[in-house]
C-alpha positions in Angstrom: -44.6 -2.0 140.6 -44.8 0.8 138.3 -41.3 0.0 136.7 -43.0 -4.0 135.8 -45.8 -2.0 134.4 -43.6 0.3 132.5 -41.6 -2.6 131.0 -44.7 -4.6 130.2 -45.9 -1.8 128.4 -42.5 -1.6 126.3 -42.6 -5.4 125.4 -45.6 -5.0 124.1 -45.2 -2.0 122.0 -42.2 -3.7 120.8 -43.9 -7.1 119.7 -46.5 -5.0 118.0 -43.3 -3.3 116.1 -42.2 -6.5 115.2 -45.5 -8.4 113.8 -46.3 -4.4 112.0 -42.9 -5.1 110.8 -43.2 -8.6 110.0 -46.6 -8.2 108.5 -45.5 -5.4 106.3 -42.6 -7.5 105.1 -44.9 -10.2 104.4 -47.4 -8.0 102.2 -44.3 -7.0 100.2 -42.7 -10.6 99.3 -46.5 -11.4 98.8 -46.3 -8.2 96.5 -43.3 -8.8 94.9 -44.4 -12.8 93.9 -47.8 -11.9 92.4 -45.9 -9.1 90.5 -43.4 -12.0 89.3 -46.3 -14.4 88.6 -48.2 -11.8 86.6 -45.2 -11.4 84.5 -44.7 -15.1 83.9 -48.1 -15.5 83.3 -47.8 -12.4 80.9 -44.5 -14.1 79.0 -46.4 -17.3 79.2 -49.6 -15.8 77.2 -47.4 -13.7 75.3 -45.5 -17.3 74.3 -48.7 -18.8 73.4 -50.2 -16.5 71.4 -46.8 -16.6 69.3 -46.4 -20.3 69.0 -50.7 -20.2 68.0 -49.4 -17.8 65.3 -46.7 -19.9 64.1 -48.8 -22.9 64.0 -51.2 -21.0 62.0 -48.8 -19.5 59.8 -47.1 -23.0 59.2 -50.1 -24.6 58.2 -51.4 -22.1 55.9 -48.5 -22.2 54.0 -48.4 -25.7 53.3 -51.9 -25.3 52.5 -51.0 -23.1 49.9 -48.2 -24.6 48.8 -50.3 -27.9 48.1 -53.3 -26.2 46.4 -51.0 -23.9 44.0 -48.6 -26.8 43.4 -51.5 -29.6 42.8 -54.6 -28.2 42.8 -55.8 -30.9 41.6 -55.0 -33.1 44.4 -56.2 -30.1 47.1 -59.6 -30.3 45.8 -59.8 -33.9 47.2 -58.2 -33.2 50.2 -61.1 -30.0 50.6 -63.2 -32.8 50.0 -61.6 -35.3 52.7 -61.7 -32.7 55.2 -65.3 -31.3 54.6 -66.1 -34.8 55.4 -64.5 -35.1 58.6 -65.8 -32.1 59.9 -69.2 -34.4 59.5 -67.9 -37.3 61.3 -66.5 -34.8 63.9 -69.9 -33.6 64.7 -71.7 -36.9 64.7 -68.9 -38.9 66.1 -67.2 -39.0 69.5 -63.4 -38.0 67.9 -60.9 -37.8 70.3 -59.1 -34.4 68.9 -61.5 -32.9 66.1 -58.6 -30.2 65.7 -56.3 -32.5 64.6 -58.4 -34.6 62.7 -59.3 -31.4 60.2 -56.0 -30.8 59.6 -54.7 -34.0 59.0 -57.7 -33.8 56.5 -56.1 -31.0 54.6 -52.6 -31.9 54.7 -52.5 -35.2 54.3 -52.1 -35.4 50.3 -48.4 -33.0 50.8 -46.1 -36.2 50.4 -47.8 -36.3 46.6 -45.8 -33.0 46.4 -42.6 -34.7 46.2 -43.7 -36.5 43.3 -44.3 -36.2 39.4 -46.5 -34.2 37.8 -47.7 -37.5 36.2 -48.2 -39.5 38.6 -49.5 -37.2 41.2 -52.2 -36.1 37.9 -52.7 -39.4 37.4 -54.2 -40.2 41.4 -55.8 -36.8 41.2 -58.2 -37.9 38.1 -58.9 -41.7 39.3 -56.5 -43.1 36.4 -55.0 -46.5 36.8 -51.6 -46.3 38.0 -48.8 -49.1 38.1 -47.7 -51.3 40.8 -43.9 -48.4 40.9 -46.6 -45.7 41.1 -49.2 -46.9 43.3 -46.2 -47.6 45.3 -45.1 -43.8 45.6 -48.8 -43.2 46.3 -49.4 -45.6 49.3 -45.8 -44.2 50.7 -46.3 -40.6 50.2 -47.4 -40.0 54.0 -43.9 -41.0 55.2 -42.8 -37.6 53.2 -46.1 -35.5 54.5 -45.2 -36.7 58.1 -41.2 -35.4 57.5 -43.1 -31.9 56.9 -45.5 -31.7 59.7 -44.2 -33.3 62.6 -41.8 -30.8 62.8 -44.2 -28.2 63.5 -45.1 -27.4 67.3 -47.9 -29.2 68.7 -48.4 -30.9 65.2 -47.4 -34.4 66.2 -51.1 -35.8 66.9 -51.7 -34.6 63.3 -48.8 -35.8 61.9 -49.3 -39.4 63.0 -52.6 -39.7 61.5 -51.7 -38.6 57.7 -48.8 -41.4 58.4 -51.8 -43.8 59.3 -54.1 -42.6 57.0 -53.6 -45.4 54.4 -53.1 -47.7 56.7 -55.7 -50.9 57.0 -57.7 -51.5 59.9 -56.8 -55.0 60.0 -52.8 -54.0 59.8 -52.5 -54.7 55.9 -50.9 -51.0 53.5 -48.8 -48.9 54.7 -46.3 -48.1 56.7 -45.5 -51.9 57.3 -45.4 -52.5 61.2 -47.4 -54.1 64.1 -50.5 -51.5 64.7 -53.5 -53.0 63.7 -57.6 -52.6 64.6 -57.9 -50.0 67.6 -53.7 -49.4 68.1 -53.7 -47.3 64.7 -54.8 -44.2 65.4 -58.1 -43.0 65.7 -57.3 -40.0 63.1 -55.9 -42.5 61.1 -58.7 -44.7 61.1 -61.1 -42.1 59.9 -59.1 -40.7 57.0 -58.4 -44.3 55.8 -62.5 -44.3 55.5 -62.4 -40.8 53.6 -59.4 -40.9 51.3 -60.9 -44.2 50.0 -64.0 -42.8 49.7 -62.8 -39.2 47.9 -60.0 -41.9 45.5 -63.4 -44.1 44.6 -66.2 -41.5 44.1 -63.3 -39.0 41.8 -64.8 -38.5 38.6 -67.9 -37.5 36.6 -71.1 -39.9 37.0 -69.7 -41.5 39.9 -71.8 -41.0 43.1 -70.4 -41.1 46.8 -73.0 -44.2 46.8 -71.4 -46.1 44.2 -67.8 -45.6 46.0 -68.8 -46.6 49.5 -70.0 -50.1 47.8 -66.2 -50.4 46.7 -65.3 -49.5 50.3 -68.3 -52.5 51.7 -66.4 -55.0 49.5 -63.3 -54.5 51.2 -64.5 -54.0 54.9 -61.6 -55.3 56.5 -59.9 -52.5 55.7 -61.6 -50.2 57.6 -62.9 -49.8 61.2 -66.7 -50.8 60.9 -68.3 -48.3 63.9 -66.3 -45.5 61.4 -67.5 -46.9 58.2 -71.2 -47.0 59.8 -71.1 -43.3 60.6 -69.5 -42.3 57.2 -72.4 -43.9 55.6 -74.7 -42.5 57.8 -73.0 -38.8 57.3 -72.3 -38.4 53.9 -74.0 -41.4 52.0 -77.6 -41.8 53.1 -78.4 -37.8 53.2 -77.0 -37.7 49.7 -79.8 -40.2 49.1 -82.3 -39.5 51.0 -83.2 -36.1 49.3 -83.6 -35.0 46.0 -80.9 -32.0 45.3 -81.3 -29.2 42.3 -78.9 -30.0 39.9 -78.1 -27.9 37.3 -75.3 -27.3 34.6 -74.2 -24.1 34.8 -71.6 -22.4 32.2 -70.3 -19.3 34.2 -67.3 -16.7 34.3 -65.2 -17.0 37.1 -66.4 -14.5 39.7 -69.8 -15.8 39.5 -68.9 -19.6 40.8 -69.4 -20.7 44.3 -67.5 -23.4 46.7 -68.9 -26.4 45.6 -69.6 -26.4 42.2 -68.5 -29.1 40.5 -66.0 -29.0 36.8 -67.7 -30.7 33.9 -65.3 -29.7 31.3 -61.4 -29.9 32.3 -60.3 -26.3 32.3 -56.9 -25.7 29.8 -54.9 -22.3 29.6 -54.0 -20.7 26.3 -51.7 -23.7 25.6 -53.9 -26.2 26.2 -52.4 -27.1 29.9 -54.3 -28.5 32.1 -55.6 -26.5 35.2 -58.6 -28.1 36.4 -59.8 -31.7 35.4 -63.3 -32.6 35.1 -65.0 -33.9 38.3 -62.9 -30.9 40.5 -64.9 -29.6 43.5 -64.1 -26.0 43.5 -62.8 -24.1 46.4 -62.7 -20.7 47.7 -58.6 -20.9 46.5 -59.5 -22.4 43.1 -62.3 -20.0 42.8 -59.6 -17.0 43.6 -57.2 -19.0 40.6 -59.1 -18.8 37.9 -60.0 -15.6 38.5 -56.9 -14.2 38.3 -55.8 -16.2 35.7 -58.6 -15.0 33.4 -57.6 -11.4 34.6 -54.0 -12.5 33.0 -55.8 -14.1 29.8 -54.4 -17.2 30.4 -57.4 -19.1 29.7 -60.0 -18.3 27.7 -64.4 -19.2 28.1 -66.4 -19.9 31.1 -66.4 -22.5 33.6 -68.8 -25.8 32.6 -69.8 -26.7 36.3 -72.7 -28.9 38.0 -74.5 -26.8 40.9 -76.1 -28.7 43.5 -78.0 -28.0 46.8 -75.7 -30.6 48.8 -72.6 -31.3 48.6 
């Protein structure tokens, strides 16, 4: 009887040996696989972070790129993009993130073409049917550019439908028309009409959205409704402080508006009349007076809104 006792004993020290052992085994593959999910999670973070910088990186410099190569043509895209951020807070957009960048980016095709021509769209000068024709096709070059970069597609697609008409008229020439064009799209078809129609001195944004209500079919009717809304009746509503300012350089702000194109010592063109400056452009002339390559101050029309 004692020897079943003693053997009883032993089997159960032994299956306590064996779930210690198992259970210690257990703790370290349970060890071992947070350990390896930590690092992936690590190399995944680590990725993430670098691909955020690249993004970043990529689209600063095509920022750049556009507003030291046609500054001109980057004031109305500052423009554009002020706007959406309006419609993006007033508006149910599906990506706001891509929406502001498309904003920004979507004059670059204009880069690829003549200084002429691309002066010409910047001031609101008629252009012929060949050049209006460059114009209307330039997002097929700005989408080449972008849609390369990662997690840039979304963005890309709406410069490339940003011209396009809401009821499937412009360009690019294929099916999509009313809701199947992008949303993005959709929005900076509203705005880049708007910025091309109210360029210029002693034209107001309320004069161009009338341009834009004659041709309504062009545009999605919910969006057009909230650009008026946004950046038309406010405008309107109010009575801003005006006042013409002559100023050096370092003493203009973000918003002031050109009266007097700007020319360098031999009589260039830097900034036309009707320009909205930028922080960028602000940071130009600057340095360009620094250099003496202009002389005078800056004509410009300060207002309370924009």
């Amino acid at each position: 009887m004692r020897e079943v006792h003693v053997e009883e004993n032993s089997l159960n020290a032994l299956s306590k040996d064996v779930l210690i052992t198992r259970l210690q085994r257990e703790k370290r593959a349970r060890g071992a696989a947070e350990a390896i999910i930590e690092q992936k999670s690590q190399e995944l973070y680590n990725a993430n972070k670098e691909l955020e910088g690249l993004l970043g990186g990529s689209v600063k410099l095509l920022t750049d790129v556009l507003a030291l190569t046609k500054p001109d043509v980057f004031q109305k895209a500052a423009k554009v993009q002020r706007w959406a951020r309006r419609i993006s807070e007033a508006y149910e957009v599906e990506r706001p993130w891509e929406l502001d960048l498309a904003a920004i980016l979507y004059p670059l095709g204009i880069i690829a073409l003549s200084d002429d021509v691309a002066s010409k769209y910047a001031l609101d000068m008629e252009l012929n049917e060949e050049e209006q024709q460059q114009i209307d096709e330039s997002p097929l070059t700005a989408y080449g550019l972008v849609h390369t970069i990662p997690k840039m597609q979304g963005v890309a697609n709406a410069i490339y439908y940003g011209r396009k008409g809401y009821d499937g008229t412009g360009y690019p020439q294929d099916d999509k028309i009313g809701k199947d064009i992008p949303q993005a799209g959709r929005i900076l078809k509203v705005l880049i009409d708007l910025a091309d129609a109210a360029t210029g001195i002693a034209k107001t944004r309320k004069e161009a959205f009338s341009k834009l209500v004659e041709r309504k079919q062009l545009y999605d009717i919910e969006i057009l409704e909230i650009a008026h809304r946004c950046l038309v009746v406010p405008a309107n509503d109010r009575e801003p402080a005006d006042e013409i300012l002559t100023l050096e350089p370092p003493f203009l702000n973000v918003g002031d508006i050109v009266q007097r194109d700007i020319l360098d010592t031999n009589s260039r063109l830097m900034l036309a009349a009707g320009a909205e400056l930028t922080q960028i452009s602000i940071k130009r002339l600057v340095a360009l007076r620094q250099e003496k390559r202009f002389e005078g101050d800056v004509c410009v029309l300060r207002t309370k809104f924009e």
